[in-house]
C-alpha positions in Angstrom: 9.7 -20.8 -7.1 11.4 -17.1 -6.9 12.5 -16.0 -10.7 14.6 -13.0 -10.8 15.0 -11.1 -14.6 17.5 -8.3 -14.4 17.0 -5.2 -16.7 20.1 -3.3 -18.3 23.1 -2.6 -15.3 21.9 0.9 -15.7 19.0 0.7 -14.7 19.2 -1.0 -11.3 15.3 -2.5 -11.5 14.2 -6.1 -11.0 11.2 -8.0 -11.0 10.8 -10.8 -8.9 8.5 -14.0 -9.4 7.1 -14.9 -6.2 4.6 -17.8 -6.2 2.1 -17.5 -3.4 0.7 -20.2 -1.7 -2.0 -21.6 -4.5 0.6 -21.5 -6.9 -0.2 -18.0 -8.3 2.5 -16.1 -9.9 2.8 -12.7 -8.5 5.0 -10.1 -9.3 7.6 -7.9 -7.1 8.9 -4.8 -8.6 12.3 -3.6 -6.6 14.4 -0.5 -7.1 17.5 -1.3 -5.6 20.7 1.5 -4.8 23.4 1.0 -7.0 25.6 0.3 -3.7 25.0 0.0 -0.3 21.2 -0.7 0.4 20.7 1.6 3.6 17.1 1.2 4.2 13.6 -0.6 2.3 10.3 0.6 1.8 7.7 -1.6 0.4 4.8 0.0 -1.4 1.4 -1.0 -1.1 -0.7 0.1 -4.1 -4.4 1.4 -4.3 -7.2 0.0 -6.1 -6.6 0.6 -9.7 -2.9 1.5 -9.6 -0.1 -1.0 -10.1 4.1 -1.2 -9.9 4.0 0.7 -13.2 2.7 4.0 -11.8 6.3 4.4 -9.3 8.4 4.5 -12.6 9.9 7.6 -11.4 9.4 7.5 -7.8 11.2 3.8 -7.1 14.6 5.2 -8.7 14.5 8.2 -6.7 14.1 6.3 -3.6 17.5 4.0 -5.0 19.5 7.5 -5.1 18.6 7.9 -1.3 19.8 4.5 -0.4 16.8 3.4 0.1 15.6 0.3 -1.5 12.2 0.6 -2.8 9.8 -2.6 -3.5 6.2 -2.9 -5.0 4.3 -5.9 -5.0 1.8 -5.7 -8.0 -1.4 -7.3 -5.6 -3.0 -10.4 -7.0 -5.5 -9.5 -10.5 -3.4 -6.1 -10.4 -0.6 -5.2 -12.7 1.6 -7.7 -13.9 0.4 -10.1 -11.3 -1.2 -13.6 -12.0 -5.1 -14.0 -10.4 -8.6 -12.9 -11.9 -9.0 -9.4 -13.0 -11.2 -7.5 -11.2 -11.2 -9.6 -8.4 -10.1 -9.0 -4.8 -9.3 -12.9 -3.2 -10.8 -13.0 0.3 -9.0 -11.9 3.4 -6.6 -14.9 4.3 -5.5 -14.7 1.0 -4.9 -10.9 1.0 -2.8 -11.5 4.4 -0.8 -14.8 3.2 0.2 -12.7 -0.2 1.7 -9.5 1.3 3.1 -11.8 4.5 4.9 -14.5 1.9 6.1 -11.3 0.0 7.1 -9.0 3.3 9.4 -12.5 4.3 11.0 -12.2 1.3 12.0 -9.0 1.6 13.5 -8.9 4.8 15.2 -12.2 3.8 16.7 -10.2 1.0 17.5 -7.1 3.1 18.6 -8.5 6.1 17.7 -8.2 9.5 19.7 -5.4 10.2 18.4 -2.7 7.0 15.0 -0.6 8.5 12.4 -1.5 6.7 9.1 0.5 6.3 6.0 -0.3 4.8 3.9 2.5 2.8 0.3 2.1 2.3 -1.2 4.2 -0.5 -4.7 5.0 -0.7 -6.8 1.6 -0.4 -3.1 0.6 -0.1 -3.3 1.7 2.9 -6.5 0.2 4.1 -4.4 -3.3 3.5 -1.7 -2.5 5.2 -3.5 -1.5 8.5 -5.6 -5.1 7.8 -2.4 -7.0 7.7 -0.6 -5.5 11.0 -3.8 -6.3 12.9 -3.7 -9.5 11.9 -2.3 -12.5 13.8 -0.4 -14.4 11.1 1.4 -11.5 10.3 4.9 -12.0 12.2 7.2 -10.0 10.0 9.7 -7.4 11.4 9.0 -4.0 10.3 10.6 -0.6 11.8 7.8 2.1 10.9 4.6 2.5 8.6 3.0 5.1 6.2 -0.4 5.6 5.7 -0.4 8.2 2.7 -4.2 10.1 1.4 -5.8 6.6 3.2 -9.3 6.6 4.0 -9.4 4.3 7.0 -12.4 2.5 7.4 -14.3 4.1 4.7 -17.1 1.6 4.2 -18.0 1.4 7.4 -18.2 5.4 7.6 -20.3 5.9 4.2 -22.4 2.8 5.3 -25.0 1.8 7.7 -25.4 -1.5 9.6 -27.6 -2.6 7.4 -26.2 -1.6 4.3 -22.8 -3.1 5.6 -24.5 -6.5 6.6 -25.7 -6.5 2.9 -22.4 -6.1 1.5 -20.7 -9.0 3.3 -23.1 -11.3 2.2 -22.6 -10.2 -1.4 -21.2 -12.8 -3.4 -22.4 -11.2 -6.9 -19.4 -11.0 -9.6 -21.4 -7.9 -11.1 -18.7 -5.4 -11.6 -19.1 -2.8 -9.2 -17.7 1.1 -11.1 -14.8 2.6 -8.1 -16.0 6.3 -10.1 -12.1 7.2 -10.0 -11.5 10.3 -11.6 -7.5 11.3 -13.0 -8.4 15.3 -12.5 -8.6 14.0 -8.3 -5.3 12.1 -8.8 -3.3 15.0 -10.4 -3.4 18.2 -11.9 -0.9 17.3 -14.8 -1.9 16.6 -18.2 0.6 13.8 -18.8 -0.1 12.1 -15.9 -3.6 12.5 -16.0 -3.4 11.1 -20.1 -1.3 8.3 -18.2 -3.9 7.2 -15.8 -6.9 7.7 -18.8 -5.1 5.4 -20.9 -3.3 2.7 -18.6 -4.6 -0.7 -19.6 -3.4 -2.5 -16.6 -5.1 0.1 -14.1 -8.1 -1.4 -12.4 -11.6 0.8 -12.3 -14.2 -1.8 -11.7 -13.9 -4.9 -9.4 -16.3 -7.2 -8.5 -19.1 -6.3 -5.7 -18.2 -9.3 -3.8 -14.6 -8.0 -4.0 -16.3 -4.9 -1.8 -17.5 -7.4 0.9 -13.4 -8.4 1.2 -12.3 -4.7 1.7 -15.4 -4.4 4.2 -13.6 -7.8 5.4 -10.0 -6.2 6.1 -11.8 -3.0 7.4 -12.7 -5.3 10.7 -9.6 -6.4 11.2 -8.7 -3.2 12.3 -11.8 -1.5 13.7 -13.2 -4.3 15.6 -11.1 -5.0 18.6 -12.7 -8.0 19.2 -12.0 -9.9 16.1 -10.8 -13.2 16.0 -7.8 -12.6 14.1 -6.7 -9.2 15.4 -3.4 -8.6 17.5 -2.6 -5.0 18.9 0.0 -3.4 17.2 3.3 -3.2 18.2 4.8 0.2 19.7 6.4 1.2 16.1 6.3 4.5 14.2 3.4 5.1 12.3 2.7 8.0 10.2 -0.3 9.8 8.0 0.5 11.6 5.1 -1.7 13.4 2.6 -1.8 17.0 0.7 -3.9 20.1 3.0 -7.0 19.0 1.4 -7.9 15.8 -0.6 -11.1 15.4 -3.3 -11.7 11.8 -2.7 -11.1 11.0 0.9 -12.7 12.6 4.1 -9.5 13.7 5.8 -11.0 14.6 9.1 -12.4 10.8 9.4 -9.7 9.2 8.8 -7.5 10.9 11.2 -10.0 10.1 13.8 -9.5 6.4 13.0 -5.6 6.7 12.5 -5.2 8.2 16.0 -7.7 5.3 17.5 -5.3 2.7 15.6 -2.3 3.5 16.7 -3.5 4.9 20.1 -2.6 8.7 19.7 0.8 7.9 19.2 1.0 8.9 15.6 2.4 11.5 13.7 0.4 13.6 10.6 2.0 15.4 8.1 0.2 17.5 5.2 2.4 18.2 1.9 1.3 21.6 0.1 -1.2 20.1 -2.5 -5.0 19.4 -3.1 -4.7 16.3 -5.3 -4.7 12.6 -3.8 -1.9 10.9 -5.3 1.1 12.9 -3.9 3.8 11.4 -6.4 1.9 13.1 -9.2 2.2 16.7 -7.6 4.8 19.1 -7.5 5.5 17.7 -3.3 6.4 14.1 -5.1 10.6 15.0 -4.1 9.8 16.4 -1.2 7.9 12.8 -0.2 10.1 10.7 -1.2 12.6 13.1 0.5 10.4 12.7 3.9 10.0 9.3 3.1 13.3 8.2 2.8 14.5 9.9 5.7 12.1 8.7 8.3 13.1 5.3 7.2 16.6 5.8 7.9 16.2 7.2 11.1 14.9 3.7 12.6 17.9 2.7 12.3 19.6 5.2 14.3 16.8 4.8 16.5 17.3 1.4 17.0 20.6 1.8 17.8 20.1 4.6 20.5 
């Protein structure tokens, strides 16, 4: 069942009821250009972020032509699902695949679409390329202030063989701090006081994002594919206080076989749309996505 409600003409958002394979009602926030739709990105969120922290990024994107879509992730947001809870890996891949098919159903097969990992975001959006089942077309992807592989960095064999076993729902503390996020004092109040972020999930929860972490470190998984030849791109500020940029580039140039592209945007905060380069990313953003169109055509 798909359930669209339409806000105010003016305002040119949408939320979209997607029911996922269970039956679980999740929810798709789109910002979509008051005329023609010229390219897509969707948005994957981090871990205690939702839909509601784009408020001022997704219309933005709609004045560049560029559709912008955010699927609040199961337990997240306005989403249906446990609180606190990250569902195990086949479930994290069928809920962004059923969602990605309904995007390009709804954008066409002609409108470049890319897909923009944010933070752990990110982690889930390298996951779900690796995997097999995942057979939707997409024309370029983001990875923005993404620690790739970040558990098995800070953690040892041992510690890591621990984790996967855990099945504990003891709520594990992410230690996310807004003063990392963002300099600003309203955003910063706005992250201290959301009631739908997420700052503590469950440890077994952990042993799923070690889970999605193999899919694309270990090339011999039995779910992995190799990734297509398509545009992929890390972004972050010059300098970031929660991820270890210098290790994750390492793995980002592994991943996509030194065919990647880095940027850094003037700032030393991790969440760029809170910063003073927010424009100037979306700008970026918007424009990379738009040329894989004119590439395709070439």
């Amino acid at each position: 069942m798909i359930e669209t409600k339409r806000p105010p003409q003016n305002l040119r958002r949408e939320i979209i009821t997607l029911a996922a394979d269970d039956g679980t009602e999740l929810a798709l926030h789109l910002w979509r250009p008051r005329e023609r739709t010229k390219g897509a990105i969707f948005y994957f969120h981090g871990l205690q972020s939702h839909a509601g922290w784009l408020w001022e990024v997704g219309p933005r994107f709609a004045d560049n032509d560029v559709a912008f879509f955010v699927l609040d992730r199961r337990g997240s947001g306005i989403s249906g699902g446990p609180r606190h809870e990250i569902p195990d890996v086949d479930t994290v891949v069928s809920d962004y695949t059923g969602a990605l098919a309904h995007v390009r159903e709804l954008i066409g097969d002609d409108v470049p679409l890319t897909l923009f990992g944010h933070c752990l975001g990110g982690s889930f959006l390298a996951a779900l390329l690796h995997h097999s089942a995942f057979d939707v077309r997409y024309d370029a992807a983001v990875y923005c202030s993404t620690w790739l592989g970040r558990l098995h960095s800070l953690l040892g064999g041992e510690e890591r063989a621990a984790l996967a076993a855990d099945r504990s729902t003891e709520l594990w503390d992410a230690g996310l701090k807004s003063e990392d996020f963002t300099d600003d004092p309203r955003y910063r109040h706005f992250i201290d006081h959301d009631d739908l972020a997420l700052r503590e999930i469950t440890r077994r929860s952990r042993a799923t994002l070690l889970g999605l972490e193999r899919l694309y470190l270990d090339p011999h998984h039995p779910d992995r594919r190799e990734l297509p030849e398509i545009p992929a791109t890390f972004v972050s500020g010059l300098t970031d206080p929660i991820i270890d940029l210098d290790d994750t580039h390492r793995v980002f140039n592994r991943m996509v076989s030194d065919r990647g592209m880095i940027i850094k945007f003037p700032t030393d905060r991790h969440y760029l749309f809170y910063t003073d380069v927010r424009d100037d990313v979306v700008d970026w953003a918007s424009a990379y996505t738009l040329l894989q169109a004119v590439d395709r055509d070439v």
